[in-house]
Structures are given as C-alpha cells and as structure tokens.
N, C-alpha and C positions, 0 to 999 in steps of 0.2 A: 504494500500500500504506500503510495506518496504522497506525498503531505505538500500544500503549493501555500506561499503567500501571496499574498493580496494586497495593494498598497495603491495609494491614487496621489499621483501628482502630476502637476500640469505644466507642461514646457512646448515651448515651439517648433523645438526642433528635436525628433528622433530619429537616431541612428539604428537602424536593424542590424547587428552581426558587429562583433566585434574583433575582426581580421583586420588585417593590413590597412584597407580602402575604408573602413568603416573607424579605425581610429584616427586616420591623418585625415578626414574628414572633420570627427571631434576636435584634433588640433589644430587647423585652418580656420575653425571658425571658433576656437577659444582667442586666436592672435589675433582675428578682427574684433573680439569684443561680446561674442554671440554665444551665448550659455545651450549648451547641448544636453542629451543624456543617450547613451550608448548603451544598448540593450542586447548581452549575448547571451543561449542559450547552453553551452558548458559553464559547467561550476567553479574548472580553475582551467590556468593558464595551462596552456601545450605546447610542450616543443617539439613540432613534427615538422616537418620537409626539409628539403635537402638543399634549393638553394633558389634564389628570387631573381631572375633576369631581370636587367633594368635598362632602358631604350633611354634613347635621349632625349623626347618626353618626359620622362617618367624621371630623369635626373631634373629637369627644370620646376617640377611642381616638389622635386625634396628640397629644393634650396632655396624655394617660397616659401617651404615648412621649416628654414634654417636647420635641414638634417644632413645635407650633403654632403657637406664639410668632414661630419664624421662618418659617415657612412664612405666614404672615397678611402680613408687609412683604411679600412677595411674588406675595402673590395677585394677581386680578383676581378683585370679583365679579361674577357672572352677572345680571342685571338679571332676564333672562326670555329662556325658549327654547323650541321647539317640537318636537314627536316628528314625524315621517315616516315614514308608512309605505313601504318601496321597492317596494311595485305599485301 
C-alpha cells in the first residue's frame, strides 16, 4: 500500500520532470527573477548515463546559465563519430 501527500500551492510556473532540460529551465528563470517549482516523480537523485553530447547550441544556452565555464574543465571533446543504423 502507498501512502501519497497532498499539498496545494500556487505558482506560475511549473516545471514537469526534473532532468537536465527541466532544471536549467528552473535556473534561467530563477537568474531572471521568476520563482518556479520543479516537480519530479523519483524520490532521490540518480546517477545513470554514461555521457551528454553537447552541440554548439546547447554550449550557448550553458553560458547564459553561467555553466560553461565549468563545465568546458571538464569536458572531453568529441574528435568524430559515426551514426548506426540498428538494422
């Protein structure tokens, strides 16, 4: 048997799912000023996958979240890789 809580607060902004896209979400719009709530359905944190591609998009929106910086010491870049199809 599970047991849930039940709780009512009112905010303007909700975030579903608390991964990657859905916290630097809640961080972009704490640095404008804009109060959020992030709402994930595991009970704790998980450290699964093995490792996150990142485009050069996806470099410009971390260094509008002021993440870049560290996140670059810590890179590995990608030289070259190949797509596979699985049939």
């Amino acid at each position: 048997m599970s047991s849930t809580t039940t709780y009512m607060e009112e905010k303007e902004i909700v975030i579903v799912g608390g991964g990657i896209c859905g916290l630097a979400t809640a961080l972009a719009l704490h640095k404008k000023g804009m109060s959020s709530i992030v709402l994930e359905r595991a009970e704790t944190v998980r450290t699964a996958g093995a490792a996150i591609a990142i485009f050069t998009n996806g470099w410009h929106a971390l260094v509008q979240l002021g993440l870049a910086t560290q996140l670059r010491d810590k890179a590995i870049p990608i030289k070259a890789y190949a797509l596979q199809s699985p049939c």
